[in-house]
N, C-alpha and C positions, 0 to 999 in steps of 0.2 A: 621589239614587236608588241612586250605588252603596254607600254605606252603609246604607240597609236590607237591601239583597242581600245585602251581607259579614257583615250582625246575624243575618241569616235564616240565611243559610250554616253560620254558627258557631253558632247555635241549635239546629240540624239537627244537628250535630256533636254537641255536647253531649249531647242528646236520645239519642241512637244508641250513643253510650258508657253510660251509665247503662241503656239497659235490656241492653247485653250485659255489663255488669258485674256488674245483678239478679241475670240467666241462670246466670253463672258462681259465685255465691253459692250459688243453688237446686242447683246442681251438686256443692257441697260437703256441701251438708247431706243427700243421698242417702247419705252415709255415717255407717250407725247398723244396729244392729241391729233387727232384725223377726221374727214369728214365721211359717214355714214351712209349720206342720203341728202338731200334737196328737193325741193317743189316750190316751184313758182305760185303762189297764191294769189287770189282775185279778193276786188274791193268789195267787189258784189257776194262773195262767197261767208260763209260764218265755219265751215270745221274743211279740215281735211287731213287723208291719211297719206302718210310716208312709207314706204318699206326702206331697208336698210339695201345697203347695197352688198357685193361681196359673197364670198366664201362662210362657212361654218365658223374658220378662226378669225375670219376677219368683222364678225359680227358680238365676236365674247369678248366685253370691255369689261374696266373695274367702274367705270363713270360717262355717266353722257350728261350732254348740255344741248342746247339750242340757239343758234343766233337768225338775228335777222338783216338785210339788207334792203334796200330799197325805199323801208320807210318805215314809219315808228307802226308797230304791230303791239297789241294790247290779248295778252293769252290768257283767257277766262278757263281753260282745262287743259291739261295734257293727258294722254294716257301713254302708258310705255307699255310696250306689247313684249316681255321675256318668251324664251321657251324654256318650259319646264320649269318653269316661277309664277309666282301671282304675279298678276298685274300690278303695275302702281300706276296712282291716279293721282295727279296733283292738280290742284284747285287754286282757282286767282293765282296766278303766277307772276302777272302784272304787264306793266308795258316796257317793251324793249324798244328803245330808241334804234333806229337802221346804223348799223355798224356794230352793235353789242350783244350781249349774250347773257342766259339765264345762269345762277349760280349751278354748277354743277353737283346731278343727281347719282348717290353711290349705288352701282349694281347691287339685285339681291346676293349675301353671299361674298366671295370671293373673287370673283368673276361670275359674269351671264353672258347667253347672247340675247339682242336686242333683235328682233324682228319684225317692229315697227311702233312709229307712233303716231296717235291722232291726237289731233288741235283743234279746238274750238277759238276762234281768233275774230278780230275788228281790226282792221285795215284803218288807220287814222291820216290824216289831214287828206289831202287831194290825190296824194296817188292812187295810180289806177291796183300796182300790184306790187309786190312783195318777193321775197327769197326766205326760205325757212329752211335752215341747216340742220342736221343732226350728228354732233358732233362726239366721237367715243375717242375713250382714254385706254389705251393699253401699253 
């Protein structure tokens, strides 16, 4: 009898390790990139603002970036809008070719949330418009 107890016991063990082991898996793989927010921008337009999409936790990143599609956009300011953080303000940032992405900026801190940002931008060659992503890292 006291060997099924001690089989059960250590079966229990087992069992208890494995799924906090799962857990800690599922915990790593939270770290990727995801999208924020999107706005369609016009040729005719020079800035515009984003908000972030999402929940509370789904707006507290370690890093956000920006890409564009549609057409080559040229980013003369960014602002990130934190809560409970200064602003950060980043200046000539450059031109994004459509398909690519600005180098990735680190939250203040350890984590932030992001609750928006504005663009000062030129829409280049002939398109009419644009996609501007905001893209956070957790």
């Amino acid at each position: 009898m006291k060997v099924k107890i001690h089989k059960l016991t250590m079966l229990a063990i087992v069992a208890a390790s494995a799924v906090l082991m799962g857990t800690a898996g599922n915990a790593r793989a939270a770290d990727e990139w995801f999208v924020m927010g999107e706005k369609s921008i016009d040729a005719a337009g020079t800035g515009a603002e984003m908000k972030t999409q999402g929940g509370r936790w789904d707006k507290d990143v370690k890093k956000v970036k920006l890409s564009v599609e549609g057409a080559d956009v040229t980013l003369t300011k960014v602002i990130l809008f934190w809560d409970n953080r200064p602003d950060d303000t980043l200046a000539n940032v450059g031109t994004l070719k459509a398909g690519k992405e600005t180098t990735p900026h680190d939250a203040p801190g350890r984590k932030a949330r992001l609750t928006k940002v504005e663009i000062q931008y030129k829409v280049l060659g002939t398109a009419k418009t644009a996609t501007v992503k905001i893209w956070g890292y957790d």
